[in-house]
Backbone of each chain as ProteinMPNN parsed JSONL, in Angstrom:
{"seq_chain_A": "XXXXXXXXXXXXXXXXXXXXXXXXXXXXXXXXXXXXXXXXXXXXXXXXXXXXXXXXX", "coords_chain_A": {"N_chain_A": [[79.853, 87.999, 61.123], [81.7, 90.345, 60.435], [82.968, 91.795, 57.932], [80.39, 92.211, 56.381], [79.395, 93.989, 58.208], [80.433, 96.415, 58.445], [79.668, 98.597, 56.289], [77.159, 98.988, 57.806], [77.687, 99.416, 60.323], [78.53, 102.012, 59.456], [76.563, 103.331, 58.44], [75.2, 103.689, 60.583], [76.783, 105.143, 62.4], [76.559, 107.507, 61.131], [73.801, 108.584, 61.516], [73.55, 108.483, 64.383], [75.65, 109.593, 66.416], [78.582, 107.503, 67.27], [80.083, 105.633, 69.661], [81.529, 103.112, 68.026], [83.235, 102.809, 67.077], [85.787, 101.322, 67.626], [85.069, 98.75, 67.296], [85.316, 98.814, 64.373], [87.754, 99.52, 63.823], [88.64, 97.148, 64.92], [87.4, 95.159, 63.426], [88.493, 96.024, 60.602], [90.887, 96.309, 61.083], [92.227, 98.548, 60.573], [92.697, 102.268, 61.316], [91.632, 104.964, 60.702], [91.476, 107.665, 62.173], [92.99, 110.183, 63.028], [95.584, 111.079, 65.464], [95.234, 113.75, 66.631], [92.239, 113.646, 66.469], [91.063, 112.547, 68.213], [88.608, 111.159, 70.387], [86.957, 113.443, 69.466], [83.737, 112.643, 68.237], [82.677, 113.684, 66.047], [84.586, 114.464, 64.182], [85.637, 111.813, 63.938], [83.54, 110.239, 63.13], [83.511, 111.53, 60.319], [85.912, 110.645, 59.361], [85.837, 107.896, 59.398], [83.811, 107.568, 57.276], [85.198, 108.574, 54.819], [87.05, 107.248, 54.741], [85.665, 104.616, 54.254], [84.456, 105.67, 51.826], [86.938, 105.913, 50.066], [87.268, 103.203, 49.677], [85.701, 102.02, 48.856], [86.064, 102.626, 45.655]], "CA_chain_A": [[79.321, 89.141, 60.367], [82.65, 90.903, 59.954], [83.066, 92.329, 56.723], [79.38, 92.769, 56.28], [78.765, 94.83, 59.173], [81.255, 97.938, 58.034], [78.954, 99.845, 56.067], [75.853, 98.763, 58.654], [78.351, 100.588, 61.648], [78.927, 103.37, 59.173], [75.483, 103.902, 58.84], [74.395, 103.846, 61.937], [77.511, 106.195, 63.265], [76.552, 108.388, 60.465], [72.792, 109.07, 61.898], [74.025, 108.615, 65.478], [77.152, 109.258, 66.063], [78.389, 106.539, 68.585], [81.371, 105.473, 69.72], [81.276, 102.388, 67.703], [85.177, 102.795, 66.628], [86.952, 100.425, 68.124], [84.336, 97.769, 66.647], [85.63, 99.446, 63.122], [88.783, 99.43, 63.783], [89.337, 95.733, 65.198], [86.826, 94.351, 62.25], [88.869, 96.287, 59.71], [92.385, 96.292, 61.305], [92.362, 99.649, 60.172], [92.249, 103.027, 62.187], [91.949, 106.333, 59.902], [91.437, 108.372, 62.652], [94.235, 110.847, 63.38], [96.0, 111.291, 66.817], [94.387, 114.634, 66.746], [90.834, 113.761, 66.485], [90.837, 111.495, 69.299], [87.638, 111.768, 71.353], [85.957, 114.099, 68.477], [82.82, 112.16, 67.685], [82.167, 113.867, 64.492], [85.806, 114.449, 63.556], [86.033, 110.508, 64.184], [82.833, 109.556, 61.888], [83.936, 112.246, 59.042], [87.354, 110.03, 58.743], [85.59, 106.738, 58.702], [82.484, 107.81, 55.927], [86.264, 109.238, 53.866], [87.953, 105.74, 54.71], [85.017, 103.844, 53.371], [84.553, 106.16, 50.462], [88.228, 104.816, 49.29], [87.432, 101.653, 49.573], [84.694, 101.481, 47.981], [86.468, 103.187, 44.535]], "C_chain_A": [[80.486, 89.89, 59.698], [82.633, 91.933, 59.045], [81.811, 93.222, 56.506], [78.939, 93.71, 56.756], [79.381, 95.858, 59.318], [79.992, 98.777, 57.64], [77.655, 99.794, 57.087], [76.197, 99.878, 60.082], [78.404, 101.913, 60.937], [77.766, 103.83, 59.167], [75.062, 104.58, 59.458], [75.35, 105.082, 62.579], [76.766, 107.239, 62.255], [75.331, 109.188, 60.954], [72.958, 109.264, 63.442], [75.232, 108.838, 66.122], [77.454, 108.405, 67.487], [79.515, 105.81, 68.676], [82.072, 103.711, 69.474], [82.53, 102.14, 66.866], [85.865, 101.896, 66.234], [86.262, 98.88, 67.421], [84.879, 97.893, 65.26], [86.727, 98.366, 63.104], [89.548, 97.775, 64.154], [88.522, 94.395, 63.954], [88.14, 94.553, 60.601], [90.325, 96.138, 59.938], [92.872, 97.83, 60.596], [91.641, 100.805, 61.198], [92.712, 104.772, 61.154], [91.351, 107.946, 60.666], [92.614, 109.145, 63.276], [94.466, 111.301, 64.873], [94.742, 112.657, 67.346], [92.999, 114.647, 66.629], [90.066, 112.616, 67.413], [89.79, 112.02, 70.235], [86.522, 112.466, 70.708], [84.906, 113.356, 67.73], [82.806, 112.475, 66.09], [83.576, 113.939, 63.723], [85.79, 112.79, 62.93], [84.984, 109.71, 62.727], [83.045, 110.224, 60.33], [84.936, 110.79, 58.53], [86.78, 108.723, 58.688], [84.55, 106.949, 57.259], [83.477, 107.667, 55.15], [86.583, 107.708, 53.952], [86.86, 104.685, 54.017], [84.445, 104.246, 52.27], [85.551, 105.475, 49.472], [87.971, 104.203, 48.864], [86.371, 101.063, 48.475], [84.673, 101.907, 46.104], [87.289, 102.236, 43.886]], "O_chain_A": [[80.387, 90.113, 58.492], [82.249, 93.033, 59.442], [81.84, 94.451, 56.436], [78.159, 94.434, 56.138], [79.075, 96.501, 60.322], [79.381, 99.493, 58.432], [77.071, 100.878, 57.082], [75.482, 100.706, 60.646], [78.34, 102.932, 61.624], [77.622, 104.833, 59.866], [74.613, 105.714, 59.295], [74.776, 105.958, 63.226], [76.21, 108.057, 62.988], [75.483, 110.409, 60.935], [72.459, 110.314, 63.848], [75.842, 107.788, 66.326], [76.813, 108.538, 68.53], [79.941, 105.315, 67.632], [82.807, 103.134, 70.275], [82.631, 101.227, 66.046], [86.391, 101.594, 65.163], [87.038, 97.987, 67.082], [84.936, 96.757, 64.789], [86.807, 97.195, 62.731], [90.645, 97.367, 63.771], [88.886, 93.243, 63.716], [88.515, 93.665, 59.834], [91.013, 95.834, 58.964], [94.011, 97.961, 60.148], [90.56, 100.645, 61.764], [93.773, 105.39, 61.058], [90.963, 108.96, 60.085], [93.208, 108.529, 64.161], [93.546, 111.873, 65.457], [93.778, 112.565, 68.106], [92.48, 115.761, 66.69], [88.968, 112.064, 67.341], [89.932, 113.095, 70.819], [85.361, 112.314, 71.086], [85.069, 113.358, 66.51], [82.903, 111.667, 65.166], [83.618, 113.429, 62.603], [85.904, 112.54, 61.73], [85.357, 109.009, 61.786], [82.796, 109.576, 59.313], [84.694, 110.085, 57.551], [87.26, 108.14, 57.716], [84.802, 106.288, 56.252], [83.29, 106.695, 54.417], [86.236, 107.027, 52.987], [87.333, 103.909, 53.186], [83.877, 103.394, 51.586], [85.295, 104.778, 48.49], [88.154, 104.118, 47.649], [86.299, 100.128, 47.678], [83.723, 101.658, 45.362], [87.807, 102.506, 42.802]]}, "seq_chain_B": "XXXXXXXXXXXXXXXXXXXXXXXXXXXXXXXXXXXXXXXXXXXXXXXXXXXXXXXXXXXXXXXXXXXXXXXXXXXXXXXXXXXXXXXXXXXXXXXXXXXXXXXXXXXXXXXXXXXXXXXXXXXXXXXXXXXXXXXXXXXXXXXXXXX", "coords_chain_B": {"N_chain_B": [[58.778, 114.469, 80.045], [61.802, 112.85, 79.614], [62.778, 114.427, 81.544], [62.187, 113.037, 84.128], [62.407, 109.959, 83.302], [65.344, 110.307, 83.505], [64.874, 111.084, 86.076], [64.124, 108.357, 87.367], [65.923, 106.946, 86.702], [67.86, 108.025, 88.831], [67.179, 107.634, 91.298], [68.23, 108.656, 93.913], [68.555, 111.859, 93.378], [67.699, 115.146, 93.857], [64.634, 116.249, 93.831], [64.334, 119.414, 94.239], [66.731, 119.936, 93.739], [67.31, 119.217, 90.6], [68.018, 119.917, 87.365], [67.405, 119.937, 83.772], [69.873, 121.109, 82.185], [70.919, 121.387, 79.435], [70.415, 120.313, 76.325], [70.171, 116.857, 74.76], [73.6, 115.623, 73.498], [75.877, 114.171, 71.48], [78.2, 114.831, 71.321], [80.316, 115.281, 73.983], [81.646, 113.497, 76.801], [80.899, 112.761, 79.697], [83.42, 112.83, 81.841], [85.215, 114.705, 79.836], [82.989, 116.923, 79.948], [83.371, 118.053, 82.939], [86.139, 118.384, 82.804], [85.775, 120.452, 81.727], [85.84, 120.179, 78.694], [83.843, 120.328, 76.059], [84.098, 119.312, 73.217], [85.162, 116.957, 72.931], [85.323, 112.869, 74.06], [86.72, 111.577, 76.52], [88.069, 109.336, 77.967], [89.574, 106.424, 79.375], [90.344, 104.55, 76.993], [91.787, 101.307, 75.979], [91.753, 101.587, 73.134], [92.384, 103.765, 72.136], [90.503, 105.315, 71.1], [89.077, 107.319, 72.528], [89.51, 110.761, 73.94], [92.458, 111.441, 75.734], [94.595, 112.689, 78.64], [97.828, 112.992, 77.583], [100.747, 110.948, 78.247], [99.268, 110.305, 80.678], [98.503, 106.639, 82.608], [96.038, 104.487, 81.101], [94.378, 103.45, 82.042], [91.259, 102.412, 83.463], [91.257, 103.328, 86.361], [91.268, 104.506, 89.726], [93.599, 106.512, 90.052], [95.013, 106.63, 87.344], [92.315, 108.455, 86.622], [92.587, 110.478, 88.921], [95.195, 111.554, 87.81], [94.549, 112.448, 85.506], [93.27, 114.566, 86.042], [95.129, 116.094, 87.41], [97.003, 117.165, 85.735], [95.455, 118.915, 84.678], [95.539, 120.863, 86.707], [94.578, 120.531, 89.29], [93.847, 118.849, 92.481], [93.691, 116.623, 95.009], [91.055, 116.69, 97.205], [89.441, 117.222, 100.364], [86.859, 118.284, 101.243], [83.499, 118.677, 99.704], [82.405, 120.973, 99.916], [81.057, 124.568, 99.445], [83.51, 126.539, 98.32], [85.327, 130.308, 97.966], [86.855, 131.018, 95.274], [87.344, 128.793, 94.404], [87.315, 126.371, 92.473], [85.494, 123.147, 91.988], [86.084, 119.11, 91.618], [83.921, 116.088, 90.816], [84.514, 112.429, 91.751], [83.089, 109.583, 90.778], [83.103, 106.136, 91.656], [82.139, 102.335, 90.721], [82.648, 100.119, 92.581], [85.945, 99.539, 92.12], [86.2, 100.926, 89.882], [86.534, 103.662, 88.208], [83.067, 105.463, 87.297], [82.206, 108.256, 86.56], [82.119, 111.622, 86.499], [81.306, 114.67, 88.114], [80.943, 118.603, 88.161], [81.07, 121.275, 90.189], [78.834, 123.655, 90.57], [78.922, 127.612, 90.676], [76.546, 127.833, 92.127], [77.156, 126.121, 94.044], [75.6, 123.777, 93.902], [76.183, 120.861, 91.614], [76.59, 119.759, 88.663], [76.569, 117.634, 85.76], [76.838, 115.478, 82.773], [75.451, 113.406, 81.107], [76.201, 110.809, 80.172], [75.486, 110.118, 76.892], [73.489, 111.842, 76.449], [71.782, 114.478, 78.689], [73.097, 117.619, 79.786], [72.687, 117.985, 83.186], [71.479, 119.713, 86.206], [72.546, 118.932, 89.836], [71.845, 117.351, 93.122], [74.985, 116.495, 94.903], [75.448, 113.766, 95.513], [73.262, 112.884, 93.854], [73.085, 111.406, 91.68], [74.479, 109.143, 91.863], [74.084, 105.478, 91.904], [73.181, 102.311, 90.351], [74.628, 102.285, 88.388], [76.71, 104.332, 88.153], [77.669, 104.161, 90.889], [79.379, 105.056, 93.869], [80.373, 108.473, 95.805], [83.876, 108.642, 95.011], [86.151, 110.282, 95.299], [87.321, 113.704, 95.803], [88.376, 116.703, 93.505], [89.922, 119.593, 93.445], [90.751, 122.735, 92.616], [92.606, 126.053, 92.111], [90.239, 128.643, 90.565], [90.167, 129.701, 87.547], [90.888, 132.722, 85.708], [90.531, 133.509, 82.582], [91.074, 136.15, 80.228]], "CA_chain_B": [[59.16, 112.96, 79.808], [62.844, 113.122, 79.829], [63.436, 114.5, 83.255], [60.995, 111.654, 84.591], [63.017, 109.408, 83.027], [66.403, 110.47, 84.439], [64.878, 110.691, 87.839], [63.808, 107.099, 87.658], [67.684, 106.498, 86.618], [68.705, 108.441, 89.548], [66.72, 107.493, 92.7], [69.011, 109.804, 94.771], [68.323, 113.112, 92.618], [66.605, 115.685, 95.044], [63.834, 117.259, 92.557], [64.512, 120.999, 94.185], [68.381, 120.407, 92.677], [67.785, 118.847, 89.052], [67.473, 120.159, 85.911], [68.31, 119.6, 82.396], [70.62, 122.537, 81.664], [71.398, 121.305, 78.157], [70.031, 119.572, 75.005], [71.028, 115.549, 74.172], [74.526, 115.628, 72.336], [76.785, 112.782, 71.922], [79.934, 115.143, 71.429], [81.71, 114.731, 74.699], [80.836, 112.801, 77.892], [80.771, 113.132, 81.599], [84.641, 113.199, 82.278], [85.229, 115.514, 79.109], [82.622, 118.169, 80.693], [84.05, 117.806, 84.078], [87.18, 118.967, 82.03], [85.641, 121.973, 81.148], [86.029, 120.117, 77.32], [82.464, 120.383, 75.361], [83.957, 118.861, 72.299], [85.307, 115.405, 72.977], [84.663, 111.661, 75.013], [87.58, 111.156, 77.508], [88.257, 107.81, 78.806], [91.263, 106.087, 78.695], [89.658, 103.153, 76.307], [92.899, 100.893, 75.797], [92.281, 101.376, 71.699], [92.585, 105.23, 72.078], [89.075, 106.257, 70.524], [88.755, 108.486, 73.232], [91.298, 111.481, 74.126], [92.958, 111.094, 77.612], [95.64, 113.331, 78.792], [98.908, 112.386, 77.396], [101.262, 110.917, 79.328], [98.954, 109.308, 82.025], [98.171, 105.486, 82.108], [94.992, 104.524, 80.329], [93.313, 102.415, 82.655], [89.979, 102.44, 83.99], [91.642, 103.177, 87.868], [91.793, 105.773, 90.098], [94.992, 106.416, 89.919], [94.944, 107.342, 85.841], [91.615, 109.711, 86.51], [93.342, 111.555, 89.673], [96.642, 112.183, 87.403], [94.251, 112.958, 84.831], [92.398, 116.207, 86.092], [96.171, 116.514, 88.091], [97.096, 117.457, 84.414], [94.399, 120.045, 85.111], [95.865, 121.709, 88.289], [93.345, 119.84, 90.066], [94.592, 118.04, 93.534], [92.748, 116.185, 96.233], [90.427, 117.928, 98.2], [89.08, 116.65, 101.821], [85.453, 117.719, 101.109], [82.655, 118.916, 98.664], [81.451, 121.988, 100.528], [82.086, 125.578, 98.089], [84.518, 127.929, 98.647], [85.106, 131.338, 97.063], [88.503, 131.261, 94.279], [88.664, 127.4, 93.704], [86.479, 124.552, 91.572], [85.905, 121.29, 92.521], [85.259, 118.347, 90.452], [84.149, 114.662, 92.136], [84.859, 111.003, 90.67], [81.92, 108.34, 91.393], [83.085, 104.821, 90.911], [81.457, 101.67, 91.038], [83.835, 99.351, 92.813], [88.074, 100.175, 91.69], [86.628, 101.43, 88.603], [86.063, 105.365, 87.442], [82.02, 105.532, 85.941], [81.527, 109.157, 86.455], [82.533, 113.058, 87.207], [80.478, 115.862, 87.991], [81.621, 119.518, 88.955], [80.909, 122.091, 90.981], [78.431, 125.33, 90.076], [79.016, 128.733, 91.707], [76.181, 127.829, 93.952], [76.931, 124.867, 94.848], [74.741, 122.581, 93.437], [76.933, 120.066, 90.826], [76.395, 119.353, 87.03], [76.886, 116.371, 85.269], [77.025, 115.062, 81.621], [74.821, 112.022, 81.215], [76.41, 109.463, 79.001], [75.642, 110.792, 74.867], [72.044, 113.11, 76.574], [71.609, 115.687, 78.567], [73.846, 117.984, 81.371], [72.0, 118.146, 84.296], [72.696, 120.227, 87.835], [72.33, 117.835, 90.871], [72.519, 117.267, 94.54], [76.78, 115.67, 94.881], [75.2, 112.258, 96.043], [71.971, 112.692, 93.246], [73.933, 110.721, 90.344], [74.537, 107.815, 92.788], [73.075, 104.506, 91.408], [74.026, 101.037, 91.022], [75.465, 101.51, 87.174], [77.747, 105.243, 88.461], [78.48, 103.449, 91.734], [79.166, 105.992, 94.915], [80.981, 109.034, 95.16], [85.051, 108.168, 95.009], [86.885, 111.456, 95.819], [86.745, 115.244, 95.577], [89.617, 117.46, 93.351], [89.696, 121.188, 93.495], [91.581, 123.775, 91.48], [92.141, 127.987, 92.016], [89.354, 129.354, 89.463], [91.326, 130.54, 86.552], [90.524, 133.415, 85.042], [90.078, 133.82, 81.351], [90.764, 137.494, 79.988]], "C_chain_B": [[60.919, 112.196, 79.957], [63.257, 113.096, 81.344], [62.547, 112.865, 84.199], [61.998, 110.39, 84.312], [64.636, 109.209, 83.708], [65.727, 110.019, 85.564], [64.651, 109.155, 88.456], [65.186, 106.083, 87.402], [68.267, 106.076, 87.731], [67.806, 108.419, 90.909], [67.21, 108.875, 93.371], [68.956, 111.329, 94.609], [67.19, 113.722, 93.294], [66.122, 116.813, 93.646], [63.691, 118.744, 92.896], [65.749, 121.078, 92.991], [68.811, 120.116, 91.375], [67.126, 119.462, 88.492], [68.334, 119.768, 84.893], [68.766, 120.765, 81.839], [71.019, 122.564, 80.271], [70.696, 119.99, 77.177], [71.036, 118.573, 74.627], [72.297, 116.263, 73.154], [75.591, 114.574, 72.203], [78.278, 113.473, 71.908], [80.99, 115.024, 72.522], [80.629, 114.118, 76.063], [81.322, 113.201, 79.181], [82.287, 113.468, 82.231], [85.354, 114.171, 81.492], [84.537, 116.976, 79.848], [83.031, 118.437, 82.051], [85.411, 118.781, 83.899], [86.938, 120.346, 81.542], [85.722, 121.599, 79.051], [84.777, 119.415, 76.778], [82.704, 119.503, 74.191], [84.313, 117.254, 72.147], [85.017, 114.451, 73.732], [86.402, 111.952, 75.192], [87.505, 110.242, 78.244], [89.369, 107.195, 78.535], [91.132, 104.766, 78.653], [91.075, 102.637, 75.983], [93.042, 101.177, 73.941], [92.788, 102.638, 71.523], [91.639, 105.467, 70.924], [89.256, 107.15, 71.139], [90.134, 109.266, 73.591], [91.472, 111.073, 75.803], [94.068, 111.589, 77.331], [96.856, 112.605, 78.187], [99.894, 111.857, 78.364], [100.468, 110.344, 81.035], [98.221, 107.808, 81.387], [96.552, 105.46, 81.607], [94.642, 103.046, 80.86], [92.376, 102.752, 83.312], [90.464, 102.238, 85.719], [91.907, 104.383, 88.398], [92.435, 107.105, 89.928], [94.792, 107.403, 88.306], [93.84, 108.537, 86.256], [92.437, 111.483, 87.421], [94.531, 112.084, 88.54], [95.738, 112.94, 86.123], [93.657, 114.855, 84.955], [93.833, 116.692, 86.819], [96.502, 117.657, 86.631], [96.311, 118.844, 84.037], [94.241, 121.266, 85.578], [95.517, 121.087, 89.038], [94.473, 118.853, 90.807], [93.32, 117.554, 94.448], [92.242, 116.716, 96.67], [89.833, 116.742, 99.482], [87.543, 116.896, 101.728], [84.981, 118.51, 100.298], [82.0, 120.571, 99.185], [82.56, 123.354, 99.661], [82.352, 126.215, 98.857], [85.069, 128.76, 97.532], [86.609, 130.6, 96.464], [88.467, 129.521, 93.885], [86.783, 126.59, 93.493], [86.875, 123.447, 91.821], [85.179, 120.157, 91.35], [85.018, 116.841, 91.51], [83.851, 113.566, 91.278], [84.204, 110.383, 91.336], [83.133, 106.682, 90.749], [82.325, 103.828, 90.952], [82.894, 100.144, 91.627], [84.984, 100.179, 92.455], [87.759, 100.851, 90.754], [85.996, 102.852, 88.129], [84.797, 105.167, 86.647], [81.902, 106.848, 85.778], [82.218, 110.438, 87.011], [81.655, 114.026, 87.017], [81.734, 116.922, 88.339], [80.824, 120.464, 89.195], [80.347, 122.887, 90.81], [78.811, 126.433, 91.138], [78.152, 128.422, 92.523], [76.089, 127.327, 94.377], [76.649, 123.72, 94.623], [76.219, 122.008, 92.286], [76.088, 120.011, 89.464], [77.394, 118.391, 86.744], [76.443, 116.39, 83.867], [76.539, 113.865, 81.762], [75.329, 110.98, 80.209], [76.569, 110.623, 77.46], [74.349, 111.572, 75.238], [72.537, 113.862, 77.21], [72.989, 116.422, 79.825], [72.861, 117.863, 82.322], [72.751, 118.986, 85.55], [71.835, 119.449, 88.668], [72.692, 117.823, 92.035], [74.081, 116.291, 94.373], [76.515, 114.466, 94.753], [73.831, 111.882, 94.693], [72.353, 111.76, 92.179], [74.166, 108.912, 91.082], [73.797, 106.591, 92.262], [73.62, 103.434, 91.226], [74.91, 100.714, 89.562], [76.82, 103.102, 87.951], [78.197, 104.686, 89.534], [78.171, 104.788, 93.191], [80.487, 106.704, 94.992], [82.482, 108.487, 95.95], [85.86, 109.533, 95.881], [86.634, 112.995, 95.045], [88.176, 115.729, 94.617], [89.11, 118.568, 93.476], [91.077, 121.662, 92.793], [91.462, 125.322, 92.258], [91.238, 128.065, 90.483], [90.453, 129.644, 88.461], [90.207, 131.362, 85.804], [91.044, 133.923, 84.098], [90.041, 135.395, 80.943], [90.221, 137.644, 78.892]], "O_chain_B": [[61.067, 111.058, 80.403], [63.787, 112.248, 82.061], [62.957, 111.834, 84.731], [62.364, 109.821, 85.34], [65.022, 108.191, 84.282], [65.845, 108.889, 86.037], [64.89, 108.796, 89.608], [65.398, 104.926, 87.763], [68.818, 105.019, 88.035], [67.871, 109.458, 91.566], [66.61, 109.948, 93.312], [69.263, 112.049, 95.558], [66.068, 113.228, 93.403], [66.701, 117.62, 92.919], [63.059, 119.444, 92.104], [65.856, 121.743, 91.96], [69.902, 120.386, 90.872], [65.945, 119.721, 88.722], [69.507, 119.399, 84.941], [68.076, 121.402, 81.043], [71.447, 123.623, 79.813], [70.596, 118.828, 77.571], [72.198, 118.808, 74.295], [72.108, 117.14, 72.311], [76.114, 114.251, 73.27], [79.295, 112.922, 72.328], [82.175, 114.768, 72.307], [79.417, 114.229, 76.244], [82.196, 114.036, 79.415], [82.349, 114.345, 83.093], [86.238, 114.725, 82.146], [85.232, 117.917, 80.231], [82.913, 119.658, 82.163], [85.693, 119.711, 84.655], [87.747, 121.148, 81.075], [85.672, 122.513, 78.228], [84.585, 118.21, 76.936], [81.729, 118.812, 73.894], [83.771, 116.499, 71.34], [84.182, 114.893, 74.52], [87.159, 112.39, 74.326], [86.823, 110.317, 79.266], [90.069, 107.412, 77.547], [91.455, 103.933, 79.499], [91.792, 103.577, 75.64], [94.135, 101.038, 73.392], [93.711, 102.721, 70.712], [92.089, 105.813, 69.832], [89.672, 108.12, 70.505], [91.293, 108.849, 73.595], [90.753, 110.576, 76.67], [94.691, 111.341, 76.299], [96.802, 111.388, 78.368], [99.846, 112.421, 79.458], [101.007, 110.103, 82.114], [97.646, 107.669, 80.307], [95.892, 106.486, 81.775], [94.638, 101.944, 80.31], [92.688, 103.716, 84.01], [90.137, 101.221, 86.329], [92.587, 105.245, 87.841], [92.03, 108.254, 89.75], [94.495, 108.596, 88.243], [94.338, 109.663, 86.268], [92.682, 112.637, 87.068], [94.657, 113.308, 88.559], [96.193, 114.013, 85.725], [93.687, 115.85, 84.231], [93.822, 117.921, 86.891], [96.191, 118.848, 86.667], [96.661, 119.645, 83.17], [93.517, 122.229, 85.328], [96.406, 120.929, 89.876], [95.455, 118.296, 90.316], [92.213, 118.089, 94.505], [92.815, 117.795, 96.82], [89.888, 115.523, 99.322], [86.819, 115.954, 102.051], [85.818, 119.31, 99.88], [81.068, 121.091, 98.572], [83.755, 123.403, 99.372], [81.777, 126.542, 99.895], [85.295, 128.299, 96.413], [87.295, 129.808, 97.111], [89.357, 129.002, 93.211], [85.724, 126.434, 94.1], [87.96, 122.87, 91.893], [84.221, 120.271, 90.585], [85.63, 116.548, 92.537], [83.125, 113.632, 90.287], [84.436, 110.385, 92.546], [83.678, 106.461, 89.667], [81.265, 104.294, 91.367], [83.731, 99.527, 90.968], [84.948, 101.409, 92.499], [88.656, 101.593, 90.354], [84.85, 102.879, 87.679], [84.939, 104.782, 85.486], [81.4, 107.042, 84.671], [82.908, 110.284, 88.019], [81.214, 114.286, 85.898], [82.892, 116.635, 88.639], [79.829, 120.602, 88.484], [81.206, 123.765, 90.735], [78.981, 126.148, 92.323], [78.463, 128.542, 93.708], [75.242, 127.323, 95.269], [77.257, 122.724, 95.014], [77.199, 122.749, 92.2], [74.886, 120.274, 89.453], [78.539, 118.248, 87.171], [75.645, 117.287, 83.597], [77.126, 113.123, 82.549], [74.523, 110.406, 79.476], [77.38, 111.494, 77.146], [73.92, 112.124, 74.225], [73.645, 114.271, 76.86], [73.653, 115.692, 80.561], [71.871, 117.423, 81.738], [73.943, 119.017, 85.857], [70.647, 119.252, 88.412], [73.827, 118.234, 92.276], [74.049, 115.342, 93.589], [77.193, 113.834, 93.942], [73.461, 110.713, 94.584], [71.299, 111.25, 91.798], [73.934, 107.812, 90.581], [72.591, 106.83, 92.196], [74.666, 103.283, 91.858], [75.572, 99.704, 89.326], [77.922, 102.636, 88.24], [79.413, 104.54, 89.416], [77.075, 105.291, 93.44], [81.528, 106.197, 94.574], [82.476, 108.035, 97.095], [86.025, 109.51, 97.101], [85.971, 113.275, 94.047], [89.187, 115.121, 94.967], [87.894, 118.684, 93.622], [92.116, 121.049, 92.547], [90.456, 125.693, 92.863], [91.658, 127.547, 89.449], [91.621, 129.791, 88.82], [89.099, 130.988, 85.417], [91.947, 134.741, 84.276], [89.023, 135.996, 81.285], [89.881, 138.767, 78.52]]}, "name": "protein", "num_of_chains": 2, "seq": "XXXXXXXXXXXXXXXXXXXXXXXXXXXXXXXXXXXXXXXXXXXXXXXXXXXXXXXXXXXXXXXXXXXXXXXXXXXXXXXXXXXXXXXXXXXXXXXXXXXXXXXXXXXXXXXXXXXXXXXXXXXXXXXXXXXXXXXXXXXXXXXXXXXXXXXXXXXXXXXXXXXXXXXXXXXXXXXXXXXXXXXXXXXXXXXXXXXXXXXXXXXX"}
C-alpha cells in the first residue's frame, strides 16, 4: 500500500486523532514533528496535515 | 451504555467505586494522567511519538517507568493505603511489561485514564484484566502545593 495509504492515515488522524505516527513516519521516512510536540496528539496531526500540504504543491 | 461497557472490560471494577469522571479524549493517556499531564501520550515508543521523560531509557520495563515518575519525586512505596501530605500513583503490568497507571484521589478511591476514552475512579485492583495485567508496584510523592 505504501505511498497510497499517506493521505488515507491523514484522513483518518485528521477525524480521529490516533497515534498512527510512527506508521507515517516509517512509510514516508519522514518525521515533521518537532522534539517539542512529542506526545501532543493534535500538535502531532497539525504538523503532518502542514507536511502533506507541501507535498502536495 | 458506556459504563456497561467498561465494566464488562473490567470484571474486577466494584460498581460502588466507578465512575466516568471525564468525557472520551484521545489527548493524553493513562501514564500521562498519572503524571498529572492532561495534554500528551507518554510511553517510551522506541520512534519517540510519544513524550517520555528525558534522560530515562525508553523501554517498555519497569525499570524506565519507576525512573520515569522518579523524575517526578515519586519513590517506591510499600503499600496503597492513603495518607495525609503525600500522592501515590500504581503501575499494572502484564508480565515484565508496563500496560497501565492509575493514581490516588483524596479519598482514596484511584482514577485512571482509559486508553484514547474516558477517566474513571476505581477500586486499586478494579482495572485488573488480562490486557492491563496485575498491579506491579506503588510510588508516592509529598503533595506539592501550587500557589
Amino acid at each position: 500500500m505504501g505511498e497510497k495509504a499517506i493521505p488515507l492515515i491523514i484522513g483518518e488522524i485528521s477525524r480521529q486523532p490516533d497515534l498512527l505516527f510512527g506508521a507515517l513516519s516509517r512509510i514516508t521516512g519522514e518525521n515533521p514533528v518537532s522534539k517539542n510536540a512529542q506526545g501532543d496528539v493534535y500538535a502531532m496531526v497539525t504538523a503532518w496535515i502542514e507536511w502533506n500540504r507541501r507535498r502536495q504543491k | 451504555m458506556r459504563e456497561q461497557a467498561i465494566r464488562s472490560t473490567f470484571p474486577a471494577l466494584d460498581p460502588v467505586d466507578f465512575r466516568l469522571t471525564s468525557p472520551q479524549t484521545p489527548a493524553y493517556n493513562c501514564i500521562a494522567y498519572a503524571a498529572g499531564d492532561h495534554r500528551r501520550w507518554w510511553w517510551p515508543d522506541p520512534d519517540g511519538i510519544c513524550y517520555w521523560p528525558p534522560g530515562v531509557q525508553r523501554t517498555v520495563r519497569f525499570q524506565a517507568f519507576q525512573h520515569a515518575f522518579e523524575t517526578l519525586g515519586y519513590r517506591l512505596s510499600s503499600d496503597e493505603s492513603l495518607v495525609t501530605g503525600r500522592e501515590k500513583i500504581a503501575i499494572f503490568a502484564n508480565g515484565p511489561e508496563p500496560t497501565h497507571a492509575a493514581k490516588q484521589l483524596a479519598s482514596g478511591l484511584w482514577s485512571s485514564k482509559l486508553g484514547r476514552l474516558e477517566d474513571i475512579s476505581h477500586n486499586l485492583l478494579g482495572v485488573e484484566n488480562q490486557e492491563y495485567g496485575e498491579l506491579a508496584f506503588i510510588m508516592e510523592r509529598t503533595i506539592r502545593v501550587t500557589l
